[in-house]
C-alpha positions in Angstrom: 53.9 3.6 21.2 53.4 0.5 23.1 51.2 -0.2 25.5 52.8 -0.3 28.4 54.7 2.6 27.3 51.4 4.9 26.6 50.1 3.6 29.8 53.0 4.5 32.2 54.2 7.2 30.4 50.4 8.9 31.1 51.1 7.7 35.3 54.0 9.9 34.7 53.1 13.0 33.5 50.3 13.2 35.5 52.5 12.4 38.4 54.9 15.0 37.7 52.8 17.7 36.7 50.5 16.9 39.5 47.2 19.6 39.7 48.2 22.2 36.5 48.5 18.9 34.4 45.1 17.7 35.3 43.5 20.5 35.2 44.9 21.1 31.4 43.5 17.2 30.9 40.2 17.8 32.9 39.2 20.7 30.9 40.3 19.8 27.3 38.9 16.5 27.9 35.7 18.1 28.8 35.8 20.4 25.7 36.3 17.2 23.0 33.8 15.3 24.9 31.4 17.8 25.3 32.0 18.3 21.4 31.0 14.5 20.6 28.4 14.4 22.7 26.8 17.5 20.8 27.8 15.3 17.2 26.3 12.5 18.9 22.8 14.8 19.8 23.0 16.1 16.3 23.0 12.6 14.6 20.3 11.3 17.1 18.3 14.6 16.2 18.7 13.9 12.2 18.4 10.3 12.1 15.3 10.4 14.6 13.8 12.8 12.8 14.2 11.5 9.3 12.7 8.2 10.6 9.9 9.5 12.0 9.6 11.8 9.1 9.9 8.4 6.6 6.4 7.1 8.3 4.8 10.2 8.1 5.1 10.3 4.7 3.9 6.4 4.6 1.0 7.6 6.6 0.0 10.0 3.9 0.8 7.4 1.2 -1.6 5.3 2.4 -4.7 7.9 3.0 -3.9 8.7 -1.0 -3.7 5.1 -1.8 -7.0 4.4 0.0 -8.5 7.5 -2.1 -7.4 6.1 -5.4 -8.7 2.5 -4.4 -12.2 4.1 -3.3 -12.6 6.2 -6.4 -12.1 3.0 -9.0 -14.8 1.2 -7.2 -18.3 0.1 -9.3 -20.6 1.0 -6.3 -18.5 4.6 -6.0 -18.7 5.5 -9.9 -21.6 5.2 -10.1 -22.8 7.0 -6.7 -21.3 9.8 -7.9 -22.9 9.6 -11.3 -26.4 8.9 -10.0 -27.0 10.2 -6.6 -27.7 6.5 -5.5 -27.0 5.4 -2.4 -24.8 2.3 -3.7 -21.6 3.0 -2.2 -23.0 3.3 1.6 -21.9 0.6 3.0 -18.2 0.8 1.2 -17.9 3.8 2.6 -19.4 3.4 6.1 -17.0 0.1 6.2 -13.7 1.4 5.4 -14.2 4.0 7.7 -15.1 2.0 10.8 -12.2 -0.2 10.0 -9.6 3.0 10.0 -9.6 5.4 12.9 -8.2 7.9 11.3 -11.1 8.8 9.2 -13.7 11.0 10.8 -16.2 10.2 7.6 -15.2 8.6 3.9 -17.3 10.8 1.5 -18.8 10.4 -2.1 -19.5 13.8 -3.9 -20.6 14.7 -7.0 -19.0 16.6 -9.3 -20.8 20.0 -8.0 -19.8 19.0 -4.6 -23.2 17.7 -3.8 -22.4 14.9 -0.9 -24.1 11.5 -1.8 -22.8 9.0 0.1 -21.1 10.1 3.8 -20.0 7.4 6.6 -21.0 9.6 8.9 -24.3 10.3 7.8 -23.7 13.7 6.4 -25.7 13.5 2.8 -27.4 15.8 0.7 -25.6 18.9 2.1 -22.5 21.0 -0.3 -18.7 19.5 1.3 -18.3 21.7 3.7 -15.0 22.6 2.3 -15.8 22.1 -1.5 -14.2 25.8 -2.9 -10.9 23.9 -1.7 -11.3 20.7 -2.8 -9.2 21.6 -6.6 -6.0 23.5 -4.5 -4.7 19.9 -3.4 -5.1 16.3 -2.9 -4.6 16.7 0.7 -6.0 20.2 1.9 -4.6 22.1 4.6 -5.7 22.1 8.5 -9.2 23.0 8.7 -12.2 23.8 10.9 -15.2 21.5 10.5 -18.7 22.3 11.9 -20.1 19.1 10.8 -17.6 17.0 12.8 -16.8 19.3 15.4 -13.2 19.1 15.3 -10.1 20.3 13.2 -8.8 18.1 10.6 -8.2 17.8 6.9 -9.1 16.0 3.7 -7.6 13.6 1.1 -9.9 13.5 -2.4 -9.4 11.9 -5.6 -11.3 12.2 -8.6 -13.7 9.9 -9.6 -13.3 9.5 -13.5 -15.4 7.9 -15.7 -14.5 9.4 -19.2 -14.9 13.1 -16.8 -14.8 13.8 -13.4 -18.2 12.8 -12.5 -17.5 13.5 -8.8 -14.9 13.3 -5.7 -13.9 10.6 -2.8 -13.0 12.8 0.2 -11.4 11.2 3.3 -11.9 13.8 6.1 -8.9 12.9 8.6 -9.0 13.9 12.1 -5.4 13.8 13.7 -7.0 12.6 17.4 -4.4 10.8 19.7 -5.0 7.3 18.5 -4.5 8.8 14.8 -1.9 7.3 12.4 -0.3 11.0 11.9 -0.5 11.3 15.9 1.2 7.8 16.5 3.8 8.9 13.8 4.5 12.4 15.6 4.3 11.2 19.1 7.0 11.2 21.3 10.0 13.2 21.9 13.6 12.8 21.8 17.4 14.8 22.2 16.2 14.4 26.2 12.9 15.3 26.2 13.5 18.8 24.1 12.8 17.9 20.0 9.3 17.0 18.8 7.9 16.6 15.6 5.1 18.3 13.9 3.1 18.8 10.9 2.4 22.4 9.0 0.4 23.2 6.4 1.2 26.3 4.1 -1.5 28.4 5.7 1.1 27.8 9.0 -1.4 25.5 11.4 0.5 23.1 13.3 -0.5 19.3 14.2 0.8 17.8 17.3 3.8 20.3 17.7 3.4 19.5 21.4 3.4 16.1 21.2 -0.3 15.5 22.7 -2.6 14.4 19.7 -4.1 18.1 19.6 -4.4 20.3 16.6 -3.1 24.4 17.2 -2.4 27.5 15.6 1.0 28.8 15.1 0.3 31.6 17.4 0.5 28.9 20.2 4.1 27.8 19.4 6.3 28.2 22.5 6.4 32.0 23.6 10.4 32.7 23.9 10.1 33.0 19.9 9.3 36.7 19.3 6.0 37.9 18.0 7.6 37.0 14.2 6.8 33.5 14.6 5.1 33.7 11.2 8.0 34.6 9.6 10.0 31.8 11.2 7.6 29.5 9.5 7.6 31.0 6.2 11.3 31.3 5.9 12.1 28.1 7.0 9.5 25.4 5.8 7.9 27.4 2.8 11.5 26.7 1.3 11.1 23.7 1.0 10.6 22.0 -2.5 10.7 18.6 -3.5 14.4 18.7 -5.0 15.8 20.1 -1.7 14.3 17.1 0.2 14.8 18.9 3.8 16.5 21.8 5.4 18.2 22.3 8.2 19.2 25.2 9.9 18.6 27.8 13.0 15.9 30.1 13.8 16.3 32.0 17.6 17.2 29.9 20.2 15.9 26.9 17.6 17.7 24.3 15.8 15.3 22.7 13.0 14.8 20.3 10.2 12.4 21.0 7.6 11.5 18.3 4.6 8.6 17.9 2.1 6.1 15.1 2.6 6.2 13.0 -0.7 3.1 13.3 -3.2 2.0 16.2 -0.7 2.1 19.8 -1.5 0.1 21.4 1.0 1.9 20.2 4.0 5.7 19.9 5.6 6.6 18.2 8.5 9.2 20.1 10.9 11.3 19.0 13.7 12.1 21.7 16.5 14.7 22.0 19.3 16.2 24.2 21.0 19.9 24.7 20.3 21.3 24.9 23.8 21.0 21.1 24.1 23.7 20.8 21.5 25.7 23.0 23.4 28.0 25.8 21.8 31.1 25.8 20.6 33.5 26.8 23.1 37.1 27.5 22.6 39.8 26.1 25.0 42.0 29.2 24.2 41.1 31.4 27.4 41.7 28.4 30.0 44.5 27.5 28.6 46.0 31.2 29.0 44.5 31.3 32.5 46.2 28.0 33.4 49.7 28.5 31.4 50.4 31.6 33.2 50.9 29.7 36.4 52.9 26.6 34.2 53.5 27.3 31.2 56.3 25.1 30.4 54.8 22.1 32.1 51.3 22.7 30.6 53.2 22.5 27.1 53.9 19.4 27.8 50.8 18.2 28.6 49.3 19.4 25.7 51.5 18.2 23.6 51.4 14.2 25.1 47.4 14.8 25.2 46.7 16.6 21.6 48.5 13.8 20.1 46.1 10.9 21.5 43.3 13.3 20.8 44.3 13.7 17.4 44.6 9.9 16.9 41.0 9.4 18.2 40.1 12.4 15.7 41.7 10.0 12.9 40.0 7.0 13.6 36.6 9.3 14.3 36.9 10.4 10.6 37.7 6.9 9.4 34.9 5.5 11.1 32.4 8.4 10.1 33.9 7.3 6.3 33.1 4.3 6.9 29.2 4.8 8.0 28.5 6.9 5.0 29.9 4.6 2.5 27.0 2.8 0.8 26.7 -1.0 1.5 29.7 -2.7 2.9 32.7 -0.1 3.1 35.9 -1.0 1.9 37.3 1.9 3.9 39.7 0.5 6.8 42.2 2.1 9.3 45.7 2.3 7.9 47.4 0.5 10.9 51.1 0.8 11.2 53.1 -2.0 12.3 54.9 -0.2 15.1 51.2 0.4 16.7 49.7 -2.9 16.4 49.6 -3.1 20.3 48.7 0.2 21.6 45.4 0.5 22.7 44.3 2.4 19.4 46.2 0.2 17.2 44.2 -3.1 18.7 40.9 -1.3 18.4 41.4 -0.8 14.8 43.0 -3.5 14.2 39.8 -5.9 15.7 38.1 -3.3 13.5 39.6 -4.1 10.1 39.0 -8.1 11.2 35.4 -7.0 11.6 34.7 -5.2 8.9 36.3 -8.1 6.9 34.5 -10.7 8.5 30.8 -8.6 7.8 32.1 -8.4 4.0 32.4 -12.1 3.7 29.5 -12.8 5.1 27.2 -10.2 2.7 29.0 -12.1 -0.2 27.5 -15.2 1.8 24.6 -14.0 1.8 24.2 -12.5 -2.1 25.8 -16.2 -3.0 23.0 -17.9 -1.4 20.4 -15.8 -2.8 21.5 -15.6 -6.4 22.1 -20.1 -6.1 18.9 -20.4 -4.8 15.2 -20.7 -6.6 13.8 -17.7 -3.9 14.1 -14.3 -5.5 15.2 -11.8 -2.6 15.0 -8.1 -1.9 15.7 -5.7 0.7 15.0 -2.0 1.6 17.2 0.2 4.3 15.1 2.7 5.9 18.2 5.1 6.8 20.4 4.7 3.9 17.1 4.7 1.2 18.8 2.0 -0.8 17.1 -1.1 -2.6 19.2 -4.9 -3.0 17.4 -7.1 -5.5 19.0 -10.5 -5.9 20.7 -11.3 -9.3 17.9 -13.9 -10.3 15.0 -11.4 -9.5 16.8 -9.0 -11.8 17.2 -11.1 -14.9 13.4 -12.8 -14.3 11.7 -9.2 -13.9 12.5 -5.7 -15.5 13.1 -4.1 -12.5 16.1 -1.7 -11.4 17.1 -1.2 -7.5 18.3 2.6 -8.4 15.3 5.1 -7.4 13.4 2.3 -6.2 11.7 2.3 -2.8 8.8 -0.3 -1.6 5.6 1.3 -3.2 7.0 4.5 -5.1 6.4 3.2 -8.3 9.6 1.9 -9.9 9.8 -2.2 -7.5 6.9 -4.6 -7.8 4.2 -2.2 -8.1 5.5 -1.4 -11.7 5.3 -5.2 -12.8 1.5 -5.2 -12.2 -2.2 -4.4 -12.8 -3.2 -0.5 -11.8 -5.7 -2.5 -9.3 -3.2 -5.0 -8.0 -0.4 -2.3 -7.7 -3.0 -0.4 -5.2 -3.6 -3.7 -3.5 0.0 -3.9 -2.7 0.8 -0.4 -1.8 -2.1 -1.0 0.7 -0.5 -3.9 1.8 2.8 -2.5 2.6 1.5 0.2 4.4 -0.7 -1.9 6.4 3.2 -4.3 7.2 5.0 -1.2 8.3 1.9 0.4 10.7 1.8 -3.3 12.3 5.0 -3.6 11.9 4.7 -7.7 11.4 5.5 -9.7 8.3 2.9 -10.8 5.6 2.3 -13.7 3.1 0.4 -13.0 -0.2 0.3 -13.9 -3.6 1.1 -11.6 -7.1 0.5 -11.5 -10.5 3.7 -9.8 -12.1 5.0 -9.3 -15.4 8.4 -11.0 -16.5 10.6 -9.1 -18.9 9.2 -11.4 -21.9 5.8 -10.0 -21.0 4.5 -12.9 -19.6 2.0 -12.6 -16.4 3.4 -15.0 -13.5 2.3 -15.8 -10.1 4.7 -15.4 -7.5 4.5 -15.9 -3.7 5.2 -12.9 -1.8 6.8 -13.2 1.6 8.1 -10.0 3.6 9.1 -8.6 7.2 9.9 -5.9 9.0 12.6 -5.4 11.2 12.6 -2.5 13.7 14.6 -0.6 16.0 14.9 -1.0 19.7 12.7 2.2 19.6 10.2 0.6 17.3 11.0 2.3 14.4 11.4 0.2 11.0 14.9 -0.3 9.8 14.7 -2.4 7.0 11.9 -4.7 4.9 13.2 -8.4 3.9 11.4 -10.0 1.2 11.1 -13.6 -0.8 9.5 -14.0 -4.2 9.0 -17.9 -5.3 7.5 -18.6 -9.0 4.7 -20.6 -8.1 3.1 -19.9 -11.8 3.0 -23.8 -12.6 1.4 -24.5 -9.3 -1.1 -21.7 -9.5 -2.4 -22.4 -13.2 -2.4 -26.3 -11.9 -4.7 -25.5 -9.5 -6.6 -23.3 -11.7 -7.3 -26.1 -14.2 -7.8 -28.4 -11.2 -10.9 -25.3 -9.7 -12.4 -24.9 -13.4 -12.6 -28.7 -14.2 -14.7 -29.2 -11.5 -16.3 -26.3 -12.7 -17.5 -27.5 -16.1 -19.9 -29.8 -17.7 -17.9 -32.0 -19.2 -20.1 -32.1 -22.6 -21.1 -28.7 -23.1 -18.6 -27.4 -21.5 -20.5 -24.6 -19.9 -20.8 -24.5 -16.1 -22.4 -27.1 -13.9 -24.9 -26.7 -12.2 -23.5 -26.1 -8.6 -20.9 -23.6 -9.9 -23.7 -21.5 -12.1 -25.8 -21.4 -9.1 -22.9 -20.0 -7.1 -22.1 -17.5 -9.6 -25.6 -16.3 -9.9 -25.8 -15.5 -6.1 -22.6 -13.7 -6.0 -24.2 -11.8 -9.3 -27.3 -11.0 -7.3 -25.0 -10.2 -3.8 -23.3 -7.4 -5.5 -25.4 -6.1 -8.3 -26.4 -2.5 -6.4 -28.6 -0.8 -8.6 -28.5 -2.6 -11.5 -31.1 -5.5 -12.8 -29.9 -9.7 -13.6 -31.6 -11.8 -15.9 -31.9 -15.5 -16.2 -32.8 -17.2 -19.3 -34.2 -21.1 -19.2 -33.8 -23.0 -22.2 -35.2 -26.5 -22.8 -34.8 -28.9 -26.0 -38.2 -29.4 -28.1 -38.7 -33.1 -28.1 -34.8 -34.0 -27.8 -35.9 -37.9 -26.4 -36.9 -37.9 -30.6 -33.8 -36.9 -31.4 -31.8 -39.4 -29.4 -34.4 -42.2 -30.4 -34.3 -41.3 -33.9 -30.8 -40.2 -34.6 -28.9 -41.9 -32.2 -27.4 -40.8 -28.7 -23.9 -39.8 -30.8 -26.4 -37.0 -32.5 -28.1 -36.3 -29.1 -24.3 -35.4 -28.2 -23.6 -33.1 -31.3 -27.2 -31.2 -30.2 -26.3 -30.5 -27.0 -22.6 -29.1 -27.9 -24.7 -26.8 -30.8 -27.1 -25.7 -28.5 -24.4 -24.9 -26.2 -21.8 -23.1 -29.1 -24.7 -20.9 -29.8 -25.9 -19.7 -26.7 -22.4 -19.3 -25.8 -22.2 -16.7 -28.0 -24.5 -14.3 -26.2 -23.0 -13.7 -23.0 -18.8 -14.2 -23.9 -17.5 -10.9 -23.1 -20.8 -9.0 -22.1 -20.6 -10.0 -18.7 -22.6 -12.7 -18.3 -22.5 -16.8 -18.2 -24.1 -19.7 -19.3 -24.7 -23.3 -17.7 -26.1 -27.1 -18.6 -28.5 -28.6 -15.7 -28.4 -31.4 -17.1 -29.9 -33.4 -19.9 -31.3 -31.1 -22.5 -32.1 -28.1 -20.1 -29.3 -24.9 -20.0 -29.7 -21.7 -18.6 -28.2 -18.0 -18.7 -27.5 -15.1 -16.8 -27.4 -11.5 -18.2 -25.9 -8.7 -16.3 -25.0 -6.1 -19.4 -27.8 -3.8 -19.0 -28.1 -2.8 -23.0 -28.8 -6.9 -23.3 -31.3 -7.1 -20.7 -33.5 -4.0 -22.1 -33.3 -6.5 -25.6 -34.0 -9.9 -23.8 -36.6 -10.4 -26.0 -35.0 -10.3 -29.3 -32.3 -12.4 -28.1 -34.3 -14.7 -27.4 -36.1 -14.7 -30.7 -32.3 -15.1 -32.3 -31.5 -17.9 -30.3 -34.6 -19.7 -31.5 -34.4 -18.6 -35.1 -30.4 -19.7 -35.2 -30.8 -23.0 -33.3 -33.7 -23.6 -35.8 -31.4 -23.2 -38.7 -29.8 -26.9 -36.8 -26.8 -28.7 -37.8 -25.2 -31.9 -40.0 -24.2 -34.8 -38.3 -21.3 -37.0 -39.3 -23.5 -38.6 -41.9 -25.0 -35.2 -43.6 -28.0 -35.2 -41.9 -29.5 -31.7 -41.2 -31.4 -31.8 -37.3 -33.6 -28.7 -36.7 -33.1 -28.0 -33.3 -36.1 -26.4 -31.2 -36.0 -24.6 -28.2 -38.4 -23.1 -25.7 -37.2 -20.3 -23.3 -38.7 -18.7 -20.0 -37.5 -15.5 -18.4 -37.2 -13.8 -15.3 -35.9 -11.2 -14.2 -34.3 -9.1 -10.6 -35.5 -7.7 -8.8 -38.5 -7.3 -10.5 -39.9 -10.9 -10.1 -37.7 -11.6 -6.8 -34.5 -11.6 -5.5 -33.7 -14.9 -4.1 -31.5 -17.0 -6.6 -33.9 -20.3 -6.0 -36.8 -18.1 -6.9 -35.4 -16.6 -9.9 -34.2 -19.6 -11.1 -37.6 -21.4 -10.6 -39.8 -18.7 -12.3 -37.3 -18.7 -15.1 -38.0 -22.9 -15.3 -42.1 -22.1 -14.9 -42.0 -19.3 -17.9 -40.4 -22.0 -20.1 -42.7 -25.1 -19.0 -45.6 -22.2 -19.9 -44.3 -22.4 -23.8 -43.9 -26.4 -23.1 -48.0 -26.3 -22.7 -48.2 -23.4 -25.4 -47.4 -25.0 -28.8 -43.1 -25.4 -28.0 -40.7 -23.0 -29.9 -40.9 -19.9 -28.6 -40.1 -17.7 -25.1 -42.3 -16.3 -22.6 -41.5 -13.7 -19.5 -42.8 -14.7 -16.2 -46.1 -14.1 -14.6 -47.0 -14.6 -11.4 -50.3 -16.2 -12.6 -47.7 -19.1 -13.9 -46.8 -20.2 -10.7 -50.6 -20.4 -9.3 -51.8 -22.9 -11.9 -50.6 -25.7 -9.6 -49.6 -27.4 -12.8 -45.9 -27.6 -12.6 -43.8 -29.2 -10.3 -39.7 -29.0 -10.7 -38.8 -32.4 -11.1 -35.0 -31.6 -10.0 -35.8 -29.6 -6.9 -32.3 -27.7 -7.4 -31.5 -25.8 -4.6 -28.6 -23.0 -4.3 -25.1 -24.3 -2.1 
């Protein structure tokens, strides 16, 4: 049918039927548009609600991702193992930086709390008995805190669980979980909420409170329990959600990933989507008075219905279809200039014109050097460029942001919880970020790679897809690298220099806790005779021994050795065992540097060494001092007969004797 044609031939039956005709019109058309507005309420409520559901669960992700980082933690370990009070000010500081957390808690592994941001020590966990049921307990009442609220642990393993990290959450308003909930939609009448599986509720109302099921809205009868256990209890993690009706109640029900304990459930009642009426009995009414001309009517007006049903269907074919549909509205020739027939047809052109440019854009990523992903919120579907693929064994099926299976699977366990941290923090802010990653290509070589993302949102504020860049950057990482550690290194011994020792040391001494540092001061006996005699060439090849050897006792244990200059080198000792046994290692280094070494020529040089020691905190805990009572202990030997080691006294320092000629100073 033409246009003009549908147009007028509408005037005309309107016309002629006059009031029975529009009244047929008025009240089918109110029927099929009452019926899409109700699709329309039901998509809004679904796709809403799965959103909204989609950052609770990130929420979550994130508390047990902060667990997991807290647990693997030195200072943490070892609270836990010794009661110390070493983790206190990890714990106090990731809790003042997160408002979700009412107190960040180290136990130990009979539940005895060590270390508490709030200040809550030496007492049982208030809720220990329920600490093994779940990562993330249910909703419960704390004395301590004064408030409702629940708790994420992990273990803290060290060979055995040697104790707990227990994040007590309290969902207040400015919460994460009552920023994700808040809010309601469908008009006003659906809200999202939390429950646990012993049936409490968090922000059901949509205020930031915590309540009881028994103070769910009272038009559901006094079996409100039951409505809870037959709807969200049945709920496992291969179902994903359910949907269905309870009362007057339309609701969807899904699991929270990596959580057991809780659900999260979206209510409204089910006379905003209206009911499903039947146009049977006003028709009846109305035909008695025309039937004939009603027939008419209906049949002109069920036709264009039916044509918008067609092209409803295609286009609801089309939005399901995953990535760009190839589904397009079959267009007869005869109706290329109706009304419908342009609509489709502009459709089609459309459609076409979005398909050329994703092959654009998957052309452009796969030429160029950047390695491209992107995530869709709604659909849950993962695009990794071409080049990304063949670079990194990675797969987009199954594959979300931080669920194991995309970047997070390339690296370290440590950097993997770095970056889950990260994206969580890029979705909550809702801003793009810029890092850097180590990741693992598929011919098990560790590359750096710039990481560049952004999140784009929804006029509502709700994130519909992440777009991200990787760049290899490996050769201009390890460049710079070389560039950091040759200005690191003494050139001849190639141990540290001075500067950088010095700076390593105080970072040593910064973060050491409980735990005691050494330094070890090492001057050549008479090495001017050695030069003088032997040549500078063999005062070289006595340096570079001196340096292979002592080397040797701090590679892999933890600690580091340095040159300041001349013939003087010093250590630092952080492996606990070697510090207990300072003495005999440095009664080896003597005895093996004693043994000496040929030069070029043959000639065997005895190399002799004398050696002060200090230790932290025992004789200080300033880097400058340390280092200077170390230098003192060995100028003690110097006065002493040479060739051999002596452990600091404060009785060295008041002889007024010794000055240090170098006046080193920590930068």
């Amino acid at each position: 049918m033409k246009k003009s044609t549908m147009k007028y031939g509408l005037i005309i039956v309107l016309v002629i039927f006059a009031l029975v005709p529009a009244i047929i019109l008025g009240v089918v058309g109110t029927l099929a548009a009452s019926g899409y507005s109700n699709d329309a309420k039901q998509e809004e409520f679904n796709t809403v609600t799965m959103s909204k559901a989609g950052t609770v669960g990130t929420v979550f992700s994130g508390y047990l991702g902060d667990a997991a980082m807290l647990s693997k933690l030195d200072e943490v370990v070892e609270a836990a193992k010794t009661g110390g009070d070493g983790a206190s000010s990890v714990m106090k500081a990731y809790a003042q930086s997160n408002p979700d957390i009412a107190d960040a808690l180290v136990l130990n592994a009979s539940g005895t709390v060590v270390t508490s941001a709030a200040g809550a020590v030496n007492g049982t966990f208030e809720h220990f008995d329920k600490i093994s049921a779940s990562e993330v307990s249910t909703l419960l009442s704390w004395d301590k805190y004064q408030t409702d609220g629940f708790f994420v642990s992990r273990e803290i393993n060290n060979g055995s669980v040697v104790g707990y990290v227990c994040l007590v959450v309290a969902p207040t308003a400015e919460s994460s979980i009552s920023q994700a909930l808040a809010g309601t939609y469908i008009n006003g009448k659906a809200r999202l909420a939390l429950i646990d599986s012993d049936g409490n509720t968090i922000n059901f109302e949509g205020n930031g409170a915590s309540m009881k099921v028994g103070q769910l809205d009272g038009a559901i009868s006094g079996k409100r329990g039951d409505f809870f256990k037959n709807t969200v209890s049945n709920v496992t993690a291969n179902d994903n959600r359910v949907i269905g009706t309870a009362g007057k109640y339309n609701y969807i029900s899904g699991v929270i990933p990596e959580v057991t304990s809780w659900r999260w459930l979206a209510v409204c009642e089910s006379s905003e989507f209206g009911s499903a009426a039947s146009p049977i009995m006003p028709l009846i009414v109305l035909a008695i008075a025309a039937l004939i001309m009603s027939a008419l009517g209906v049949l002109i007006i069920t036709k264009f219905v039916g044509k918008m049903h067609g092209m409803l269907k295609t286009m609801d074919s089309i939005t399901h279809e995953d990535g760009i549909s190839s589904t397009r509205f079959d267009v007869k020739r005869k109706e290329e200039k109706s009304e419908l027939g342009a609509i489709q047809t502009s459709f089609n052109e459309f459609l076409d014109e979005v398909r050329i440019n994703s092959d654009r854009y998957r052309t452009i990523a796969n030429l160029s050097d950047n390695m491209l992903f992107e995530w869709d919120f709604h659909k849950e579907i993962m695009y990794i460029s071409d080049n990304m693929l063949q670079k990194f064994d990675l797969k987009a099926e199954g594959a979300t942001l931080s669920n194991g299976r995309f970047l997070d699977s390339l690296m370290t366990p440590e950097d993997a919880d770095k970056y889950k941290r990260d994206i969580s923090s890029m979705l909550k802010n809702q801003k793009g970020y810029n890092t850097q990653y180590h990741l693992m290509t598929k011919s098990g070589t560790p590359i750096w790679v710039s990481f560049r993302a952004n999140c784009i949102t929804d006029r509502v504020g709700e994130p519909l897809r992440v777009i991200g860049v990787l760049t290899d950057i490996d050769n201009e990482k390890k460049a710079e690298m070389q560039l950091s550690e040759r200005a690191s290194i003494d050139f001849l011994s190639q141990l540290y220099n001075r500067s950088t020792f010095i700076r390593m040391l105080t970072q040593e001494l910064d973060r050491r806790g409980p735990n005691k540092v050494a330094t070890m001061f090492i001057d050549v006996d008479d090495f001017k005779f050695i030069n003088d005699r032997y040549g500078h060439s063999s005062g070289d090849e006595a340096i570079r021994f001196v340096a292979d050897n002592i080397r040797k006792k701090v590679d892999g244990r933890g600690g580091f050795a340095g040159r300041f200059g001349g013939d003087e080198f010093v250590l630092c000792y952080t492996n606990q065992e070697d510090i207990a046994n300072l003495e005999q290692i440095a009664m080896d280094i003597i005895d093996e540097l004693y043994v000496g070494f040929s030069t070029n020529d043959g000639t065997l040089i005895n190399v002799r060494v004398s050696i002060g020691i200090s230790y932290c905190p025992q004789h200080t805990e300033d880097v400058n001092e340390l280092l200077s009572y170390s230098d003192t202990a060995m100028y003690f030997v110097k006065k002493n007969g040479k060739t051999n080691y002596h452990i600091y006294m404060p009785e060295d320092s008041e002889s007024g004797e010794y000055i240090d000629p170098e006046g080193y100073q920590a930068t």
